[in-house]
N, C-alpha and C positions, 0 to 999 in steps of 0.2 A: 082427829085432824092433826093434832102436833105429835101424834106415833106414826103417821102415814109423812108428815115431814122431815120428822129424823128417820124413817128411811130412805126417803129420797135421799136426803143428803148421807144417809151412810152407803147409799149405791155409787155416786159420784164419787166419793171419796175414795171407794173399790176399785170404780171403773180408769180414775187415775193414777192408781197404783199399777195395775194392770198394762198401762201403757207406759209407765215408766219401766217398767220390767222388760217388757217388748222392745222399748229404744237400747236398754241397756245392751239387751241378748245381740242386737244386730250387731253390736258398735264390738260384743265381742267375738261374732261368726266373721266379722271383716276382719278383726286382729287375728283369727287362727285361720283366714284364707287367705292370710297375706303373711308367711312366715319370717322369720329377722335374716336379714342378710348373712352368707352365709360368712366364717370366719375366715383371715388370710392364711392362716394354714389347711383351711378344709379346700381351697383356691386351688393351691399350691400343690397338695396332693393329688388334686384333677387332671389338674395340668400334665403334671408328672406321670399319671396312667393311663394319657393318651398314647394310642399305639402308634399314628399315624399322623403328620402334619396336618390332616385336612381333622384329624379327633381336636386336637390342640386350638386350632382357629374358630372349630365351632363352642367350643369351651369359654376360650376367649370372647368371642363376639357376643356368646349371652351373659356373661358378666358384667360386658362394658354395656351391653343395652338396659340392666338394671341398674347398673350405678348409673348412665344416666337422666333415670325415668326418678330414680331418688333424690338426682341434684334438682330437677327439676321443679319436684314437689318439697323444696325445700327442706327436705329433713334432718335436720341439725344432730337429731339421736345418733344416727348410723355415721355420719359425714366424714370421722375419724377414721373408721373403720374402712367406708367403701375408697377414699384418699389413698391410706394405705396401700389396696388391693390393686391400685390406680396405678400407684409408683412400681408395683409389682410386676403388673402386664407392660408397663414403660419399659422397665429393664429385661423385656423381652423382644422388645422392639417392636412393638403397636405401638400407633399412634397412640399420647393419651392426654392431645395439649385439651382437650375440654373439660379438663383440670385444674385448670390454671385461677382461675377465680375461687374456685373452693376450698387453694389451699391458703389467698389472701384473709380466706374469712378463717379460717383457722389461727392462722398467725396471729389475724384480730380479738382472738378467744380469751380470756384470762383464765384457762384452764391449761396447767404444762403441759398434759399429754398432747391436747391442740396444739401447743405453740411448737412442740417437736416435730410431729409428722406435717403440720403447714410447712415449716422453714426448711424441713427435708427434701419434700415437696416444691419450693421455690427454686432452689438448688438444682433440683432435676428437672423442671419443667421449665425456670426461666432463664435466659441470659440478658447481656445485656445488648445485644441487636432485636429484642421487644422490649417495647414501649409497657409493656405490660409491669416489667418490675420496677417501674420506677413507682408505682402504687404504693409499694411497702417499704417506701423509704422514711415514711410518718410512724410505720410501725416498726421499723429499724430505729429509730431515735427513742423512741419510748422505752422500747426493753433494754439498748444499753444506758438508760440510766435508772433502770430498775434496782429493787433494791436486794434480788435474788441472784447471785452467783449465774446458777444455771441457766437463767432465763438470758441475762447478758454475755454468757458464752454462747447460747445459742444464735444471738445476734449478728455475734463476733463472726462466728463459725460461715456464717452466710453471707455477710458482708466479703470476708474475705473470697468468697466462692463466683458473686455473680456483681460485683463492684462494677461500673461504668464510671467517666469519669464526671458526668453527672452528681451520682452519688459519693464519691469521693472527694467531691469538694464542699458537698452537703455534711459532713459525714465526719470529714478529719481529725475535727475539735474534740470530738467523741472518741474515738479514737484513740488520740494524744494524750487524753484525760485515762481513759484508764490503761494506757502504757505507763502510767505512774501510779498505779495500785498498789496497795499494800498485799494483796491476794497473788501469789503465782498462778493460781490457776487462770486467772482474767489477765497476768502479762502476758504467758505465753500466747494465748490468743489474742492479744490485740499486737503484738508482734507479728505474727502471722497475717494479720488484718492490715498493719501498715505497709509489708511487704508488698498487697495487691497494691494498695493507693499510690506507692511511689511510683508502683511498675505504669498505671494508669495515669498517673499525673506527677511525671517527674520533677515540677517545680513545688512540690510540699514538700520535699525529701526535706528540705533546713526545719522544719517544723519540730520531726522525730528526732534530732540530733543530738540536744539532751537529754533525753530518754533514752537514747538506743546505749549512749555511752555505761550510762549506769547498769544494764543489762549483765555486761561481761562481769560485775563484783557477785551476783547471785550462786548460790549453792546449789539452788533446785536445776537436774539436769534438765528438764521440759524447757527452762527458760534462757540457758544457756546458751541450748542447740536452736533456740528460735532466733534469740539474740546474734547472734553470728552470723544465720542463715540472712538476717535483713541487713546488716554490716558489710556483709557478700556481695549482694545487690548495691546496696548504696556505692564501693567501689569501682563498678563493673559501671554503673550508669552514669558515675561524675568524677572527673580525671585528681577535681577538688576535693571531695571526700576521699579519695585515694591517698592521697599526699597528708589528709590530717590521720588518716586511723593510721598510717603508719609508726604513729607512737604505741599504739595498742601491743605491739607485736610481744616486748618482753611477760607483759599481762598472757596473749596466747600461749607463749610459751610455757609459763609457769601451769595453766590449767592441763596445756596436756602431758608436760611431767609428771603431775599429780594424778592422773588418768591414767601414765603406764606404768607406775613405783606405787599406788594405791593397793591395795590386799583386796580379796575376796568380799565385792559386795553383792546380793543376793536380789539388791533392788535395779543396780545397771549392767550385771555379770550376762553378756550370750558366749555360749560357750567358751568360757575362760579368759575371756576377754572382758575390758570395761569399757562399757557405755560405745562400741565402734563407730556409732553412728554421733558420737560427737566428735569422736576422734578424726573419724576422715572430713568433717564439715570446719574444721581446725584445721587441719594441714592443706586443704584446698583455700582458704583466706590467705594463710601463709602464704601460700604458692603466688597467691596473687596480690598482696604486699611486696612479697620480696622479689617480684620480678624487676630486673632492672633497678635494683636499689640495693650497692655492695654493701652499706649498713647493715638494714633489716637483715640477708644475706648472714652477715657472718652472725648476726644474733641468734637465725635458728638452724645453724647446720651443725652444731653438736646435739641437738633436741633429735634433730632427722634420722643422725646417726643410733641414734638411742632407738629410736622407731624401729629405724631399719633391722637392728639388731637384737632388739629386747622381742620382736612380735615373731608369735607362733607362727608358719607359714599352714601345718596339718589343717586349719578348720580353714574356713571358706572365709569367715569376717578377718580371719588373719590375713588373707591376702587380699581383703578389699583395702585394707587398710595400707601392706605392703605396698600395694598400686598406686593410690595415693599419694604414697612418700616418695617413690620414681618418679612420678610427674613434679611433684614439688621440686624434687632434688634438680632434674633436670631443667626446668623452668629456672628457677633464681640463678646469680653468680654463686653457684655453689663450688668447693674444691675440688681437684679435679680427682682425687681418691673415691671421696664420696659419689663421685659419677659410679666410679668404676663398680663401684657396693650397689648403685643402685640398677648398673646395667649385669650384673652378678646375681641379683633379685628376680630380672627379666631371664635369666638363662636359666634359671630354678625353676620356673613359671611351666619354661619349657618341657620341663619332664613331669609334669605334674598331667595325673592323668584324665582331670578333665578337659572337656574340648572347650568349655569358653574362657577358661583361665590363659590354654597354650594361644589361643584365639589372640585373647587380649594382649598378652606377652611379644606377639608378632604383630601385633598392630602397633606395639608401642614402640619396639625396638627402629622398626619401622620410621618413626617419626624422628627419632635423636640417632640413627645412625651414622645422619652427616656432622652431629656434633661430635661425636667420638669413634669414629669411626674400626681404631684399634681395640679397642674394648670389646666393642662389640664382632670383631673376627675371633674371638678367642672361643665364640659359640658356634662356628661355620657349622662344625660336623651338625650339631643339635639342629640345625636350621634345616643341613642340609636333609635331614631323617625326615622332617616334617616336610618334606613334598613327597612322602610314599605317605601320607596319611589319609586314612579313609575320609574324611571331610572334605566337602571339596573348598570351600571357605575357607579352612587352617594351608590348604595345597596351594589356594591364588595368592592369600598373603606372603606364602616362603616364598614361593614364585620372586616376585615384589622383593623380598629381602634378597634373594639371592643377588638380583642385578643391581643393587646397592651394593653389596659386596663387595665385585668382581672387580679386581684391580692387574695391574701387570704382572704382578707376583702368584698371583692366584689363580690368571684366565686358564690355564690348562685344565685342571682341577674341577674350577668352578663349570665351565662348557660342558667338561663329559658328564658331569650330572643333569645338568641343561638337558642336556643334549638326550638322555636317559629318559627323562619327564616328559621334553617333546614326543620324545617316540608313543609313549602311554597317555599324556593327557585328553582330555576333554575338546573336543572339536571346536567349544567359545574359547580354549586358550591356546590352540597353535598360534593363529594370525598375531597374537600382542606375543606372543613368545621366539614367533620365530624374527621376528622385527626389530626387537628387544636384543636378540643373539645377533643377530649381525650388526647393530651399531656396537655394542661390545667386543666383538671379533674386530669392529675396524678402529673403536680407539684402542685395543690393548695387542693386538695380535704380535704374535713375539717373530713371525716370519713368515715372508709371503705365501708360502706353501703350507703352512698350516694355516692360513686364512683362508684359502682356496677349499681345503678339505674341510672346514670348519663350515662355511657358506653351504658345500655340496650336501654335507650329512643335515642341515637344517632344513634345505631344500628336499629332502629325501620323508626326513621324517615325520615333516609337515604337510605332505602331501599337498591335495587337493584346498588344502585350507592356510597355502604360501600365499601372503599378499604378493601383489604386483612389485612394490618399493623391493622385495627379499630378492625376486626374477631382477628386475634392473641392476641390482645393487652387485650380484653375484656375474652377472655378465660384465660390467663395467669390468669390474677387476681385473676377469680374465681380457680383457679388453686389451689393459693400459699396463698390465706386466708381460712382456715382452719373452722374458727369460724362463715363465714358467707356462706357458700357452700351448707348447709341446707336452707338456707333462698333464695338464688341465684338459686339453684335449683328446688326450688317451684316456683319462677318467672318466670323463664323460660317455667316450662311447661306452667303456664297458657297463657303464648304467644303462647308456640306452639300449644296449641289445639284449638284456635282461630285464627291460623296464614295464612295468605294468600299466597298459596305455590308458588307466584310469586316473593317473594319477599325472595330471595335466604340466603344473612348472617344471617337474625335470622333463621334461620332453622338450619343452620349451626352452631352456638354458641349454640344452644339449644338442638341438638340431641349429638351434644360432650360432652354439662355437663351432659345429664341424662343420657349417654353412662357410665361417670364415674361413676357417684357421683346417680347414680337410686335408690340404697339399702336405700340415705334419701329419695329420695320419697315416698316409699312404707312403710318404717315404722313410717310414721308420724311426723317424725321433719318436716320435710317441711313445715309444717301447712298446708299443702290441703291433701285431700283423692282421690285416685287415687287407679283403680283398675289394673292389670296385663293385663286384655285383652284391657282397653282402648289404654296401652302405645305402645300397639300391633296391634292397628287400624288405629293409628295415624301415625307407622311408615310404615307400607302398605300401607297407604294413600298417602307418601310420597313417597315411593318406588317405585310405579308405575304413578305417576303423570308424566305427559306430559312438565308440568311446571319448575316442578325441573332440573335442570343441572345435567351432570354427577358427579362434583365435589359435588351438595352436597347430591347425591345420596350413592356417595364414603363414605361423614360423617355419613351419616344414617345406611349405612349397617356395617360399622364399629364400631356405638355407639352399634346396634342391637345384635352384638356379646358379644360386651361386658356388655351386660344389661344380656345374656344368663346363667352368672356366678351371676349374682346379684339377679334374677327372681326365684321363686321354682315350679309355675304350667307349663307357658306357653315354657318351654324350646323347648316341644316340636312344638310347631307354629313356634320359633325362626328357629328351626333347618328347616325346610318348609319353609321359605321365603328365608334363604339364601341358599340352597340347588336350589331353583328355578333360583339363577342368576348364577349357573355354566352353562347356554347355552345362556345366554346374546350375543347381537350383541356387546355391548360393551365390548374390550379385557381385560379394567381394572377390570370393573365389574364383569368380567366374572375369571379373574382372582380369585380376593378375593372370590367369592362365592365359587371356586375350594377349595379354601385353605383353608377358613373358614366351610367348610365340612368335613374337614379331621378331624377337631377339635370335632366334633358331634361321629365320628366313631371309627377310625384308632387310634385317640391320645386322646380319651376322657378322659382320666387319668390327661393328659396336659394341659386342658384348665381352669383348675382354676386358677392354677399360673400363666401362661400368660395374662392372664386377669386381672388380679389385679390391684388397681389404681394406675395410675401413680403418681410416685412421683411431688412435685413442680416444676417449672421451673427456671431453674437459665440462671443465664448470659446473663440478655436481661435488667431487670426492677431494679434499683438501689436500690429500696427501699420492694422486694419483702423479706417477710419471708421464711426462709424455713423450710420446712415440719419436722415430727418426723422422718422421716424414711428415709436414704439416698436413693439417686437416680442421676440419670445418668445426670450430666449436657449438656447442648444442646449448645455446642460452636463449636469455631474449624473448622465450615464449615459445622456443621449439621444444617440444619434450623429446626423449632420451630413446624412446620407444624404438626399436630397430627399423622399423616401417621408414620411420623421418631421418634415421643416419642413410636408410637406403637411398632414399629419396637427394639427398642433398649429398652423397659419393658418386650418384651416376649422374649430377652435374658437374664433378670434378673430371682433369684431364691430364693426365700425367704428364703433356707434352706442352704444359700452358707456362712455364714458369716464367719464360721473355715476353711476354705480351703485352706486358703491362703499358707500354709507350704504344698505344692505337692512336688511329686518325682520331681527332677531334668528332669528326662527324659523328663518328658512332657514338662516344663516350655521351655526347651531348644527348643524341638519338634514345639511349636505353635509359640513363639516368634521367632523363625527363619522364619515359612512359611509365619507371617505377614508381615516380611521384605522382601521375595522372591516375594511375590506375594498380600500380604492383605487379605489372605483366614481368611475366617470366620471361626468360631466355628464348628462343624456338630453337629448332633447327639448324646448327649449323653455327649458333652461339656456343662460346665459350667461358667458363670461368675457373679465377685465377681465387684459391683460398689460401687465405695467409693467417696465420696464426702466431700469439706469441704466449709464454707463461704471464706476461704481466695484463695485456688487455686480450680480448676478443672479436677479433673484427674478420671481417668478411670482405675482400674489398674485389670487386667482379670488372674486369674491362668485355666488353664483346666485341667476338668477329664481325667481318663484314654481316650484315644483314639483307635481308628481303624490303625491297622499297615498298612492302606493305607499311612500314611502321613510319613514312610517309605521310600516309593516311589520316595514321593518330596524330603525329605530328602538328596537322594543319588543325588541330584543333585551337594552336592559338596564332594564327599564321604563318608557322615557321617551315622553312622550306632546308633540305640539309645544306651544307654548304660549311665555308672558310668560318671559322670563330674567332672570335676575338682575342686578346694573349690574357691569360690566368691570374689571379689573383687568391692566393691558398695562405688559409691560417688557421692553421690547428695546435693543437697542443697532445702529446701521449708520452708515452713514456717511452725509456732510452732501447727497451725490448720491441716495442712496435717500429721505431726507428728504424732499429737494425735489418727490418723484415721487409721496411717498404721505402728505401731509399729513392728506388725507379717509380715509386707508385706516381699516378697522374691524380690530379685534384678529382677525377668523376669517382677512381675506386672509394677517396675518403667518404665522396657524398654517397653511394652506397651504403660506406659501414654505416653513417648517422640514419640514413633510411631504416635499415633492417635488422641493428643492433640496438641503437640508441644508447650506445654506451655512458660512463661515469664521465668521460674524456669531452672537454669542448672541442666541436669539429666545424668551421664554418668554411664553407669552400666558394669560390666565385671561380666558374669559366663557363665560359656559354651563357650565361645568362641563368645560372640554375644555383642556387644556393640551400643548404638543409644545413640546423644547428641541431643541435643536441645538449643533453643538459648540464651548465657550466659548472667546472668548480675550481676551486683555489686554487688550483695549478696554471690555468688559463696563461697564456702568453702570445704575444702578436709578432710575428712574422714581417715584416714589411718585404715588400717585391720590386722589382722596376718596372713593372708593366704599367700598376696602377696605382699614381698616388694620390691620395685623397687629403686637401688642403685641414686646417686645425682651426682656423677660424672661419667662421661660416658667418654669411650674411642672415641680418632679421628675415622673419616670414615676411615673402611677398605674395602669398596666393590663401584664397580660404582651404579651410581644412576639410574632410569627406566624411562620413560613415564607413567603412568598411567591410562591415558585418555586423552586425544584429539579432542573432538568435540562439535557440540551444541555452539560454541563460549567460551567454558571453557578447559584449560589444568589445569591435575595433575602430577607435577614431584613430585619425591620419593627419597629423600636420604637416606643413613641408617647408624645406628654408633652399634657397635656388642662389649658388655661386659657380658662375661658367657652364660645364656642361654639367655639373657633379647636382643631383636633388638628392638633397636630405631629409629620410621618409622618418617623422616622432611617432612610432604607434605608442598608443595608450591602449592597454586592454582591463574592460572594466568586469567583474565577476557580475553580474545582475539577479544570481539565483543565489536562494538562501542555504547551497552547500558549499562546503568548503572543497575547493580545486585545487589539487597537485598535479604534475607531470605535465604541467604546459608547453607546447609546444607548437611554434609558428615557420611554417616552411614556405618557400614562395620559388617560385619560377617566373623568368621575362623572356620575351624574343632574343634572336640571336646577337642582335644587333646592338645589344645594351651589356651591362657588367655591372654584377650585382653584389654587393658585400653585407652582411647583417653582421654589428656585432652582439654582445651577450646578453642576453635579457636582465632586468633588474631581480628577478625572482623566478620560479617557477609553479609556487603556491600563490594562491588568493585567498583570503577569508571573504565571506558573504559581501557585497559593494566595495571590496578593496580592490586593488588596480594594480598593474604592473607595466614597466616602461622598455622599448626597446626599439634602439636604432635601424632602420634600414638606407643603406645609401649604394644610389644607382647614378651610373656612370652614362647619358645618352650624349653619346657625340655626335652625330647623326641626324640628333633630333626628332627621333620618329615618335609618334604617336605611342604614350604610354601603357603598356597593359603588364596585369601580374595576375599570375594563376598561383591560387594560395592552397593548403593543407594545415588544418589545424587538427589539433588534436589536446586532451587532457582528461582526467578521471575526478566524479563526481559520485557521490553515494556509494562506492564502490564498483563503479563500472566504467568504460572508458567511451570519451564521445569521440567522435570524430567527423569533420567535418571538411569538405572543400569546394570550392569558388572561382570565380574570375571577377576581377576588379578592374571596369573597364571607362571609369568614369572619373579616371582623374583629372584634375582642373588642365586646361587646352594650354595654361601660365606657364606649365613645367616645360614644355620643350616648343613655346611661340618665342 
């Protein structure tokens, strides 16, 4: 029996061996069917021998679905490793923020290798717009007061990377603490460290201030160049720290004398040079110490000179370095030699055969050429080589230098190279170039005839890609020079009978001057011979070409008109071509050919004085002359465009110059409907333009009229008839004087309707009065018609509203002595933008006389207010009514509004 129980129990004993064998084997068929992850180089190498983008993402995608089937199952052995591979696939640009916790627990590790790829890992994966990195600010505190170098630069390293200012108020004390280590290697980086905290939290900058000072006595260069770099900042961020390191400077100085008189050292030598990168982080604190401070200033501009002088230019850190010392030089009050060394530096730059040095060279000359202007001409030629440069970057900056350049001594010169470059460049730099060349041509041009040909050949070589301002700009000229318009007009044609109708502006400058000014071509000033049918081949050539635009189809048919009055055979061909575009697809075209037909037929009587040359242009070119002949200035909001000269020449009349004394009816008549409504002239009206060099006015009387305008009339009861005698008080200058001696008070009110000039104009006759905007010159007039007494009786009636909307109230008080009411408007701004250009016009019946004087202002700020007289003369006693017109600009736009106000109190004329 006890041998049959010791086997039993020797069988058990087997049979749990057995099974402990069988647990073991599984546990190791799972470890060899689940192999170790692979390594980040054996990744990397995958990666790299995919052939095809879609090889590469299936690569990727089953790497990241192992790393995270491993995060999952928490496996701490691999974690480093799949981390790694993690930041690997990041800087590839997959996603890999499901990372983000596993590199906090690495961080958390007490093993280096862990706290390296964690905090490399935080770095790259977090900033501080997640909420996530604020986790590792418990284990930010920990490692830097660790008691392992490494482990507290790797702190350092991180802190400074993904700081918030959260953490950097958390954080600082730490910080501060080891910017006074005895270790360089933990100043430099916590210099670096404090750099981020100021940037994040400028009010700790005093913290570091002790510290930072002590930095500049160190030998080790890592700490130097941190040192400085955060002295940099601290200047740039507080005007206060500015003002104290400016003691520092004789200290900078010394270190980098020692930097360029120092011999061959082996641990800060790049190519022959020492240590560059503390060098140039040294002369840019300079630069900005000494800016604006003649001290500092003279303390280091024998150091610069030394700079300038003592450094290699052949290696590449010599001339970062050189660079440096031009901006510095040119920045502080430096001497004006030293300028000249350091723009002498920039002209070397120039022939130096890299393209980002010559680059930099012309960006910088660029910048200080308006300080020294001469200096910098002494490199024209260099400059001017660098616009045939293959780059097109180094071709835009000469560009750019070039019209810094161009002075009166120089425009000949500098133009035909211009002018050379137009021809060749790049289609993005005609338009800014040929723009560029004619305000150049118009402030330096040495005589009118070489600004004429100067305009023509920019207009020529610019083609299709001349802005409109060059077209304007080039016609005006020939416009408003008198003497060379003979000569300008022969040029022209021979462009255009040669001209290639793709290329749209000359066509355009060329059919407008012979449109005007044809009569010289045909009789011979011009110096070319030309016959009628050619100038009539050339404009059917154009008129039907496929090539042309509508716009300059528009100028041709419109020169073609007016060549119709200049011409004696071909009138009739004239009348055939534009008679042909009255069925044009084009509405415009078709327009003008309607209208320009009627001139042949219906109004043939009409079209020579319409047609006549336009007078000169004013109001655009500062130095333009003008004509013998007065004519219509183009201000005010007309633009310059030949269309609107057309337009407002065939309302002039050569035979209008006595008119100015009309019946009252009319004056009252027109000058009212322009305030009603801006109606034009019709039929059978007249106007009288008068111009002077000092102001710009327009002042129109009309002929008799059609008792249509009767009609308008009665819109505020008024029937035409006798008016009342005038009351006129303007103010202009001794030039509009002189031009409008005879004028009647309706033409002034015109000018203040449709000019709005600088000049106060306030007119009374008829009932109709318009101001315009006052200034210090203003003076009053008095009349015997109407005198208006000085002391006025208290208010005896209540006051009105006037108007109420748009963001603008008008209240209305009134004081009543004899026949005379005295209108107080208040105008109040009610909207929260700020209003300019205010302005209040009013109209009454005939039977009154009306005077406004000058407002108290013309701006409002938001609920501010402004005050202005009205005083109306009823002798008569009739029933009061005013018809108003306001107007001002708001946000940038202009409102405008008008009214009748017919609810004055029954007190003023019972």
């Amino acid at each position: 029996m006890n041998k049959a129980r010791d086997s039993l129990g020797t069988m058990s004993s087997i049979k749990q061996v057995i099974n402990d064998a069988v647990e073991k084997g599984k546990e190791v068929y799972e470890k060899v069917r689940q192999p170790n992850p692979i390594r980040l180089r054996d990744l990397i190498r995958q990666i790299r021998s995919a052939k095809t983008a879609a090889e590469e993402r299936a690569v990727v995608n089953r790497e990241c679905a192992y790393i995270r089937l491993t995060f999952r199952e928490e496996d701490s052995v691999w974690r480093c490793r799949n981390v790694a591979k993690l930041l690997y696939i990041h800087m590839l640009g997959y996603p890999a923020h499901f990372g983000q916790m596993e590199c906090l627990k690495l961080i958390a590790s007490p093993r280096f290798t862990d706290k390296r790829i964690g905090y490399l890992g935080a770095m790259l994966l977090l900033d501080e717009r997640q909420d996530v990195h604020l986790l590792i600010t418990n284990s930010l505190k920990n490692d830097l007061n660790s008691s392992t170098q490494f482990v507290q630069g790797l702190a350092l390293c991180t802190l400074g990377a993904i700081a918030s200012p959260e953490m950097s108020r958390d954080l600082a004390g730490e910080v501060e603490r080891l910017l006074k280590s005895s270790n360089a290697y933990i100043r430099k980086k916590a210099a670096v460290c404090a750099l981020r905290i100021i940037l994040k939290v400028p009010e700790l900058m005093e913290m570091f201030l002790p510290a930072t000072r002590s930095l500049l006595s160190e030998k080790n260069h890592g700490v130097l160049i941190t040192g400085v770099t955060l002295i940099t900042e601290m200047c740039l961020q507080s005007p206060d720290m500015l003002a104290h390191f400016k003691k520092i400077v004789p200290n900078l100085v010394r270190i980098l004398k020692n930097l360029i008189m120092a011999g061959y050292s082996p641990e800060h030598d790049v190519q022959g040079v020492s240590d560059p990168f503390l060098q140039v982080k040294i002369l840019k604190l300079l630069r900005i110490l000494g800016c604006g401070d003649s001290d500092a200033s003279e303390t280091m501009n024998d150091i610069l000179a030394q700079v300038a002088t003592n450094t290699e230019s052949s290696k590449n850190v010599g001339n970062a370095i050189l660079y440096e010392t031009v901006l510095s030089i040119m920045d502080i009050k430096s001497e004006s030699g030293l300028r000249v060394l350091a723009i002498n530096i920039l002209g070397r730059f120039l022939l130096n055969a890299d393209k980002n040095i010559r680059y930099v060279a012309l960006n910088t000359l660029l910048r200080v050429v308006h300080a020294d202007n001469s200096a910098v001409q002494r490199h024209r030629s260099t400059i001017l080589e660098c616009l045939k440069d293959a780059d097109i970057s180094i071709r835009k900056r000469a560009m750019e230098l070039c019209f810094a350049l161009i002075n009166g001594n120089n425009i000949r010169t500098m133009m035909k190279e211009l002018l050379t470059f137009l021809e060749n460049a790049e289609p993005e730099f005609k338009a800014t170039c040929s723009s560029k060349c004619v305000l150049a041509a118009e402030k330096y041009s040495p005589n009118v005839r070489w600004h004429i040909d100067t305009l023509l050949k920019v207009v020529e070589a610019a083609g299709n890609h001349v802005p409109d301002d060059v077209v304007s700009s080039t016609i005006q000229l020939i416009s408003e020079t008198r003497a060379e318009q003979a000569y300008a007009v022969g040029e022209l044609w021979r462009h255009l009978s040669v001209a290639q109708l793709e290329f749209q502006p000359m066509i355009q400058v060329s059919t407008w001057c012979i449109g005007e000014f044809g009569d010289l071509l045909l009789n011979g000033q011009a110096d070319v011979t030309v016959e009628e049918t050619q100038i009539i081949e050339i404009y059917q050539k154009i008129l039907w070409a496929s090539q042309c635009s509508i716009t300059t189809k528009e100028y041709a048919l419109t020169s073609l008109m007016k060549l119709s009055a200049r011409l004696n055979q071909e009138v009739g061909s004239i009348q055939q071509v534009v008679s042909a575009f009255g069925s044009h697809l084009n509405i415009e075209l078709q327009q003008r050919g309607i209208e320009y037909s009627q001139l042949f037929t219906r109004h043939n009587h009409m079209r020579g004085p319409l047609l006549e040359r336009m007078p000169p242009f004013e109001g655009v070119r500062g130095n333009g002359t003008e004509g013998e002949k007065g004519g219509i200035a183009i201000t005010n909001g007309l633009d310059n465009s030949p269309d609107n000269q057309s337009l407002l020449n065939d309302l002039s009349s050569p035979n209008n110059n006595n008119n100015i004394n009309s019946t009252h009816e009319n004056n009252e008549s027109n000058a009212l409907l322009l305030l009603l409504g801006g109606i034009e002239p019709g039929e059978g009206d007249t106007v009288q333009a008068v111009t002077s060099p000092a102001t710009s006015t327009i002042n129109a009387t009309p002929a008799p009229r059609s008792t249509v305008n009767a009609d308008i009339l009665d819109l505020l009861g008024l029937e035409p008839g006798p008016t009342a005698p005038s009351n006129t008080t303007t103010s202009t200058s001794p030039a509009q004087l002189s031009h409008t001696n005879n004028s009647s008070s309706p033409a002034l009110l015109l000018d203040g309707l449709l000019n709005n000039t600088s000049s106060t104009t306030t007119t009374t006759t008829a009932g109709i009065a318009s101001l315009s905007t006052p200034t210090a010159n203003s003076t009053t007039l008095p009349t015997n018609n109407f005198i208006i007494p000085q002391s006025l009786s208290q208010p005896s009636v209540p006051g009105i509203v006037a108007y109420d909307k748009n963001g603008m109230k008008l209240d209305m008080t009134f004081e009543i002595q004899d026949s005379v009411t005295t209108i107080n408007m208040l105008a109040t701004n009610t909207s929260l933008a700020q209003v300019t250009d205010f302005l209040f016009q009013a109209a009454v019946p005939k039977s009154l006389q009306l005077q406004m004087m000058t407002p108290s202002s013309t701006s409002m700020a938001p609920s501010a207010t402004l005050t202005q007289v009205i005083k109306v003369n009823n002798p008569s006693k009739v029933p009061l009514r005013m018809r108003m017109r306001l107007s001002w600009q708001a946000n940038g736009s202009v409102v405008q509004d008008q009214g009748e106000i017919s609810h004055f109190p029954p007190a003023l004329w019972q």
